[in-house]
Backbone as CSV, one residue per row, in Angstrom:
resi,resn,N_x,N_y,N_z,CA_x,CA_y,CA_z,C_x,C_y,C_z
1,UNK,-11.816,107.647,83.004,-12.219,108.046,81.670,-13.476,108.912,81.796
2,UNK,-13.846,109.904,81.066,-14.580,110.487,80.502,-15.173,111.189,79.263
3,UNK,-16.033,110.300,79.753,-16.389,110.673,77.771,-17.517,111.980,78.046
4,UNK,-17.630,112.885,77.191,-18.703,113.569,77.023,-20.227,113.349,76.385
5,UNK,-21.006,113.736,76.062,-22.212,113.411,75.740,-22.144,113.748,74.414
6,UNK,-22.515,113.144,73.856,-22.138,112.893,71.953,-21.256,112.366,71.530
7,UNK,-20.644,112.163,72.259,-18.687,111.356,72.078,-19.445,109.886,71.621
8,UNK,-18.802,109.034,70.857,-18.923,107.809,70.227,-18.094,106.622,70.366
9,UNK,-17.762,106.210,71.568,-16.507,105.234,72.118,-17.150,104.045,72.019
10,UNK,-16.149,102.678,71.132,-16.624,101.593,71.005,-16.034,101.052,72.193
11,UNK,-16.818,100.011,72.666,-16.212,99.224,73.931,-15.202,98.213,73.620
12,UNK,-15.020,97.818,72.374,-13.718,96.825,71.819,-12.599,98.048,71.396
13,UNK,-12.417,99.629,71.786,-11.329,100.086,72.189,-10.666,100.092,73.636
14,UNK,-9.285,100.296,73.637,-8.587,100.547,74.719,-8.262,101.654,74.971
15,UNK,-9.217,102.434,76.125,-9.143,103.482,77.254,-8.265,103.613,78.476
16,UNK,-7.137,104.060,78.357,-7.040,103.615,79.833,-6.382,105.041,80.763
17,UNK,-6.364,104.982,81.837,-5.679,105.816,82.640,-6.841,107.451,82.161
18,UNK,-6.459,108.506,82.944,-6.954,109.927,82.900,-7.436,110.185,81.596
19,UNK,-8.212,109.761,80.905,-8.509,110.505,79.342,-10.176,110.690,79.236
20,UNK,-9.954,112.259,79.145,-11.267,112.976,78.273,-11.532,112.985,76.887
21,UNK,-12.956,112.797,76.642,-13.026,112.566,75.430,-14.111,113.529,74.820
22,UNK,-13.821,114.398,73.940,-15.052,115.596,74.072,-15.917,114.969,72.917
23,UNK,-17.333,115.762,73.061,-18.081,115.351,72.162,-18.194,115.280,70.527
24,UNK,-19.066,114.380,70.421,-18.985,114.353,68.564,-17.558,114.166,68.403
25,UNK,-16.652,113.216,69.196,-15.517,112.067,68.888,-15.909,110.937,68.633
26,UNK,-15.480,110.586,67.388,-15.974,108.735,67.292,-14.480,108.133,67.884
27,UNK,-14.452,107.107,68.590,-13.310,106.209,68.930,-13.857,104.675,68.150
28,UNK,-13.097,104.133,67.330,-13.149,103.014,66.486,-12.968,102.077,67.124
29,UNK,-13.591,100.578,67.034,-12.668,99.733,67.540,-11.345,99.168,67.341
30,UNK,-10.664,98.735,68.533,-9.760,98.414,68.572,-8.795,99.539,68.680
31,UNK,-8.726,100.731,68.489,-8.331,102.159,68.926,-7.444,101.907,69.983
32,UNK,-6.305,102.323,70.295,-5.860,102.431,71.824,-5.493,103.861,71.835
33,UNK,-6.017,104.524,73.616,-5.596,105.471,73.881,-5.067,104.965,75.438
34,UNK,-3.940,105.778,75.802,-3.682,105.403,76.493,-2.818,106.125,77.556
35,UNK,-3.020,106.787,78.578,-2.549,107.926,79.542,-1.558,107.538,80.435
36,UNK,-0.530,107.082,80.352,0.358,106.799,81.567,1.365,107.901,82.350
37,UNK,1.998,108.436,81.776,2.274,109.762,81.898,1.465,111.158,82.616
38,UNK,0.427,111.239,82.301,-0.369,112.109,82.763,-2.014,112.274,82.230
39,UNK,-2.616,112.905,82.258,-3.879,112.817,81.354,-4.125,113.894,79.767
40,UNK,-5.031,112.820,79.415,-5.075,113.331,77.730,-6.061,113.378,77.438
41,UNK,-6.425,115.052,76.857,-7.584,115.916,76.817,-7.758,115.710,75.260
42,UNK,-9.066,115.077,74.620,-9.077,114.686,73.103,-10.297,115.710,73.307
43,UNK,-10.433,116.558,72.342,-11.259,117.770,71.801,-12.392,117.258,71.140
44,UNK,-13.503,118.223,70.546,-14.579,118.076,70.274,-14.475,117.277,68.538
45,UNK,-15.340,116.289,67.944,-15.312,116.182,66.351,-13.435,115.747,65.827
46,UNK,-13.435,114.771,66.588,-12.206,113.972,66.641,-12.621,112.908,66.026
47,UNK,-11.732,112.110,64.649,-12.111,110.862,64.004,-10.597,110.319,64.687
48,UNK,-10.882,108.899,65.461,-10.102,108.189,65.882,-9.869,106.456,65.292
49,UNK,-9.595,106.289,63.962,-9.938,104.868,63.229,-8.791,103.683,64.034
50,UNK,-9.600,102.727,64.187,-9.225,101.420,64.150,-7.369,101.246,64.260
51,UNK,-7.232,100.615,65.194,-5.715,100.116,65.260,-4.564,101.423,65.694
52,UNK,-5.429,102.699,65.877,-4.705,104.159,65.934,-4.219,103.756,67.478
53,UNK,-3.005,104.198,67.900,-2.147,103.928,68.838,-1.961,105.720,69.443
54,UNK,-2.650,106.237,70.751,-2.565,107.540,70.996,-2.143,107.278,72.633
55,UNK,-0.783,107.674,73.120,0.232,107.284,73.798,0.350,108.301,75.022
56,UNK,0.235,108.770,75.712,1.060,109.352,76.685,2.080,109.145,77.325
57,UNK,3.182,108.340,76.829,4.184,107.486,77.864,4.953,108.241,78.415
58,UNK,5.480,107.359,79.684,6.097,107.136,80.533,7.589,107.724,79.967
59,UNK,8.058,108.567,80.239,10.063,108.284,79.700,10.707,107.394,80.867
60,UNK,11.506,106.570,80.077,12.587,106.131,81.557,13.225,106.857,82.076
61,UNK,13.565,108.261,81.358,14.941,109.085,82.282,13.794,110.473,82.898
62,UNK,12.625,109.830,82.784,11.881,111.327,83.065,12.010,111.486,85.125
63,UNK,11.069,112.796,85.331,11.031,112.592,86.856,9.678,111.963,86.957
64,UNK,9.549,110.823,87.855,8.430,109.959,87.861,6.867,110.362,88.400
65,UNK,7.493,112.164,89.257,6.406,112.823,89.427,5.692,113.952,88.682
66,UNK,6.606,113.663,87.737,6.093,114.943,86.831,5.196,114.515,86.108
67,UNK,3.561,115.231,86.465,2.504,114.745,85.007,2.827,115.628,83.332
68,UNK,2.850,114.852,82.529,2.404,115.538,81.387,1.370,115.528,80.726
69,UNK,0.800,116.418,80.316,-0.822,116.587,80.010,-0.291,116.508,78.300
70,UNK,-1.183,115.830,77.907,-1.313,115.267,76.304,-2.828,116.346,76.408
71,UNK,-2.837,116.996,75.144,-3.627,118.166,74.687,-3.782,117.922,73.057
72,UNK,-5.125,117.002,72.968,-5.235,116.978,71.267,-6.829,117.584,70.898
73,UNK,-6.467,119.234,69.789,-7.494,119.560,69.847,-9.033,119.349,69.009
74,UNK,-9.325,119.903,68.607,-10.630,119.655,67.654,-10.472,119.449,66.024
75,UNK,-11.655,118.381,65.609,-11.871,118.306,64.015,-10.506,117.686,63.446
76,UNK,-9.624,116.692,64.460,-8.402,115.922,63.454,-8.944,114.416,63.153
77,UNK,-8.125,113.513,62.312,-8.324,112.415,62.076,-6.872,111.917,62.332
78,UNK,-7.151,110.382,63.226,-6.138,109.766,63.295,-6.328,108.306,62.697
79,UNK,-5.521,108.172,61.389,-6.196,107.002,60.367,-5.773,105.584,60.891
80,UNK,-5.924,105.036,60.263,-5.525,103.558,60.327,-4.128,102.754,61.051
81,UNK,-4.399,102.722,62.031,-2.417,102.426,62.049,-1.555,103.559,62.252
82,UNK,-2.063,104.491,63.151,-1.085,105.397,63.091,-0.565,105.484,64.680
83,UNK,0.714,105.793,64.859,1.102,106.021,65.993,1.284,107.828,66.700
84,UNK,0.816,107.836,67.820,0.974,109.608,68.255,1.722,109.464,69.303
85,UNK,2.280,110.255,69.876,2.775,110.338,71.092,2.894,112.096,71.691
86,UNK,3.066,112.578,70.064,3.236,114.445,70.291,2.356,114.184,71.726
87,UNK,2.323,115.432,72.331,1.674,116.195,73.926,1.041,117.317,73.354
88,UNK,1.314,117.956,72.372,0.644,118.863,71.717,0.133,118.387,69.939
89,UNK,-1.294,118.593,69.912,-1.880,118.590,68.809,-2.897,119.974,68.480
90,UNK,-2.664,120.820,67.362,-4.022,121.394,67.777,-5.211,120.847,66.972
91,UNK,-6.131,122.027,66.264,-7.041,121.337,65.363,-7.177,121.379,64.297
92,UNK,-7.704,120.779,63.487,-7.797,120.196,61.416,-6.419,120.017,61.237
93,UNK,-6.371,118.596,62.014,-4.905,117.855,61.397,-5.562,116.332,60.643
94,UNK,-4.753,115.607,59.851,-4.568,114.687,59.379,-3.440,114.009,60.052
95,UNK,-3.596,112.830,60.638,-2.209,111.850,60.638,-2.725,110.427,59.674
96,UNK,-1.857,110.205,58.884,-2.476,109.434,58.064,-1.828,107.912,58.421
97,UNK,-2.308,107.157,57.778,-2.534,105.537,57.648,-0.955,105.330,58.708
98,UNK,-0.369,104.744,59.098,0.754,103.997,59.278,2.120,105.137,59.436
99,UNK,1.660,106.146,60.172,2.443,107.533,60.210,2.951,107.405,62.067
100,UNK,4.268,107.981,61.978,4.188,107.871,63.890,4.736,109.460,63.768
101,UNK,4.129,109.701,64.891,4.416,111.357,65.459,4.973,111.007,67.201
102,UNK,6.398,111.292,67.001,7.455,111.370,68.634,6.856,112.333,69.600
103,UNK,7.332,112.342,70.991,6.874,112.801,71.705,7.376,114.296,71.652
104,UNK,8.285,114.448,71.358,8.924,115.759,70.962,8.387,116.903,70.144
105,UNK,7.847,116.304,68.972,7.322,116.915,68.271,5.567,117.558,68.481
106,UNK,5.289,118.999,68.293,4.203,119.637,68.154,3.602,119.785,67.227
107,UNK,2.409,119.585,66.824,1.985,119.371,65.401,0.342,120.623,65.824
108,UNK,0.802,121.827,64.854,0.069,123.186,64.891,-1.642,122.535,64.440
109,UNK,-1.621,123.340,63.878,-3.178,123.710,62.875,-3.057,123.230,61.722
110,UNK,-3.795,122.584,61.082,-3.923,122.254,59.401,-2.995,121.337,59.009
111,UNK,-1.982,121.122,59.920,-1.015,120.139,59.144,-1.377,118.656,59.293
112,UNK,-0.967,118.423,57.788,-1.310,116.399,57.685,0.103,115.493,57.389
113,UNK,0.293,114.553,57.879,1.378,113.720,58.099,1.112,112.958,57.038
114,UNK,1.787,112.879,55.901,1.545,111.864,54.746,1.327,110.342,55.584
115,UNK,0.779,109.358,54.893,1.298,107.828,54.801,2.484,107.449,55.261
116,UNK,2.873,106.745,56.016,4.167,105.541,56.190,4.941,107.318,56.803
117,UNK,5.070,108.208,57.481,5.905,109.262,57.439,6.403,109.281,59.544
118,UNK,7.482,109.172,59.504,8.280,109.028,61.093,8.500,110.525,61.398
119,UNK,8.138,111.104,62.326,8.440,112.353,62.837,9.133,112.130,64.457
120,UNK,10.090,112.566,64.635,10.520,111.760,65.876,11.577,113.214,66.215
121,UNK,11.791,114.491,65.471,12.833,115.111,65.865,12.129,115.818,67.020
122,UNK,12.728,116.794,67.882,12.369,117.950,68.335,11.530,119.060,67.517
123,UNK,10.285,119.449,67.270,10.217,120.549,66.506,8.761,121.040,66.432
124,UNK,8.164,122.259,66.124,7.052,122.453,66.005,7.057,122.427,64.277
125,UNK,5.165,121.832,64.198,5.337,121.691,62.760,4.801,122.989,62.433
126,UNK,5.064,124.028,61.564,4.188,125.060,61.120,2.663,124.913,60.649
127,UNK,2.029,125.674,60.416,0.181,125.533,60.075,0.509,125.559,58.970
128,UNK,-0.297,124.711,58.012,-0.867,124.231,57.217,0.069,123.562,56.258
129,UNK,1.447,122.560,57.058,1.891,122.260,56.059,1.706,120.466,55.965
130,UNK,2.020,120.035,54.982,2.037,118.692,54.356,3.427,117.988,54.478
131,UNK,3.381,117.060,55.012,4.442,116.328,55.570,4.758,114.923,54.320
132,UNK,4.951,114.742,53.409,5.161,113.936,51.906,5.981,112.548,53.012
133,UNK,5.902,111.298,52.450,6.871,109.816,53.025,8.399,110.365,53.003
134,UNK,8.465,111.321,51.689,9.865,111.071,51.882,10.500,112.084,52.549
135,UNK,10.248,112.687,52.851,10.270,114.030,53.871,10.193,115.585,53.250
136,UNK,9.476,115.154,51.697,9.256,116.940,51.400,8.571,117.272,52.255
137,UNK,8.432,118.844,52.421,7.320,119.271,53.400,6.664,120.659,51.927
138,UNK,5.453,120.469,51.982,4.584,122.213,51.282,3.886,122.347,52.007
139,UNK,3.321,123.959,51.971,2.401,124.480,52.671,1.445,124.673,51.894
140,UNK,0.068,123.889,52.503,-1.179,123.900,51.431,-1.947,125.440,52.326
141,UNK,-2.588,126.134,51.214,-3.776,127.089,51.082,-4.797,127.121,52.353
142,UNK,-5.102,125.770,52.127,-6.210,125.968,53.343,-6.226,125.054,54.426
143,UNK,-6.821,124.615,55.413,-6.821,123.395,56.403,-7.867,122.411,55.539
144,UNK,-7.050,121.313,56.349,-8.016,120.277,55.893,-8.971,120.194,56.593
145,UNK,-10.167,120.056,55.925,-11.627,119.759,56.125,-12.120,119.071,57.296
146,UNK,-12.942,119.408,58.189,-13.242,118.815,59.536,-13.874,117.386,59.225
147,UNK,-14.055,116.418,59.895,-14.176,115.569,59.530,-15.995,115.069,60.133
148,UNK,-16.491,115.837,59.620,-17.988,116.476,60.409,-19.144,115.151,59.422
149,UNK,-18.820,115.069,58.554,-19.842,114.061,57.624,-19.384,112.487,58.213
150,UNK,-18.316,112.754,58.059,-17.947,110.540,58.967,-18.467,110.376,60.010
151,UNK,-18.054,111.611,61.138,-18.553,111.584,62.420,-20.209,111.635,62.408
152,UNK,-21.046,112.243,61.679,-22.388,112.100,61.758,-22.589,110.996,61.194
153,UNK,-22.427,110.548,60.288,-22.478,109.055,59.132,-22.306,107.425,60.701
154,UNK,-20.902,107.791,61.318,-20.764,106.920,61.747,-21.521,106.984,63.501
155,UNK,-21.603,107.726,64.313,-22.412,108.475,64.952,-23.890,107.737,65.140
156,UNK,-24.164,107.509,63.752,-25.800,107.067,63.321,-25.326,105.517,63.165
157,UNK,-24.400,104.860,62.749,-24.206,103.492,62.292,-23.331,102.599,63.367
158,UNK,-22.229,103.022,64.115,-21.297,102.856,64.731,-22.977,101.638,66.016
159,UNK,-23.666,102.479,66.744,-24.785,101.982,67.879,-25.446,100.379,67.156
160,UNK,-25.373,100.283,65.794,-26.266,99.202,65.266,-25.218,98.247,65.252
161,UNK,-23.655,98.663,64.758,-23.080,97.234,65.092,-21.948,97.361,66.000
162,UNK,-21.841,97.815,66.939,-20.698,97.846,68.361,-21.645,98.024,69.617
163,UNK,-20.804,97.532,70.586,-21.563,98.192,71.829,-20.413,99.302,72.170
164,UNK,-21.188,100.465,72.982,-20.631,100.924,73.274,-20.305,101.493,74.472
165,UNK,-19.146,102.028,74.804,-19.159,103.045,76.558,-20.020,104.043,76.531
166,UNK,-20.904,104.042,77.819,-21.560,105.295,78.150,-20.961,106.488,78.086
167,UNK,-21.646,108.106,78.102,-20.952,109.113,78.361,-21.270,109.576,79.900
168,UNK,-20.179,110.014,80.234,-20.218,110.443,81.806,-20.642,111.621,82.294
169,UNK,-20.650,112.378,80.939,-20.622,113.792,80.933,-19.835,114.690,81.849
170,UNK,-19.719,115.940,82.791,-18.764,116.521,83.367,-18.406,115.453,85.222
171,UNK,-17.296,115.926,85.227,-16.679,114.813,86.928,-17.135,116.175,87.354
């Protein structure tokens, strides 16, 4: 593991295997990230809440030497209960509360995964669209908002009640 210097990792999350963590990322407790597959590069001003499940797995029919690099980029939030597995994320996404994103799937720029919403096909999602429970999809105007005020808010509060992992800064 490596965390960067400003990165915010509680020690009651689960880290495991090859994962970078860039700075001004909060990791919540109880968080799992988890690299088995290959290693997973988490970007700068990343909100990672509580119970969020971020996967690199293993396939059974895969080749057992092939790494895959999990690539999630800057300024997303992964809420409450949500499951990831995409290999590609870029940045100002939303995955919201109790949402799973398949390994198949690429999820661009700006797009947010409603509540309770299963993405499991093959597909790239286009920028800036909105993913509804029941599977409407619209394309909103602008990206959603970096998540720059929680991360400073919690940043400052997170040290008074968790302990936390050091940063390693560069290997």
């Amino acid at each position: 593991m490596n965390i960067q210097p400003g990165a915010v990792v509680c020690k009651d999350s689960v880290v495991t295997g090859d994962v970078t963590i860039g700075s001004k990322t909060v990791i919540h407790p109880k968080a799992t990230i988890i690299a088995e597959a290959g290693p997973i590069i988490i970007g700068e001003n990343n909100l990672i809440e509580e119970q969020s499940i971020i996967i690199n797995r293993l396939e059974s029919n895969s080749d057992s030497g092939k790494k895959r690099v999990m690539i999630i980029g800057s300024n997303n939030v992964f809420e409450v209960g949500c499951h990831v597995e995409a290999l590609q994320i870029g940045d100002n996404n939303v995955i919201e509360m109790k949402s799973k994103v398949g390994r198949d799937v690429c999820i661009s720029n700006g797009v947010v995964v409603s509540c309770g919403c299963t993405l499991e096909t093959k597909e790239t999602i286009p920028e800036n669209t909105v993913i509804l429970a029941n599977g409407t999809r619209r394309t909103q105007l602008e990206r959603p908002a970096a998540p720059t005020s929680q991360v400073e808010f919690l940043t400052k509060i997170f040290p008074t009640y968790h302990y936390l992992r050091k940063a390693q800064g560069t290997k």
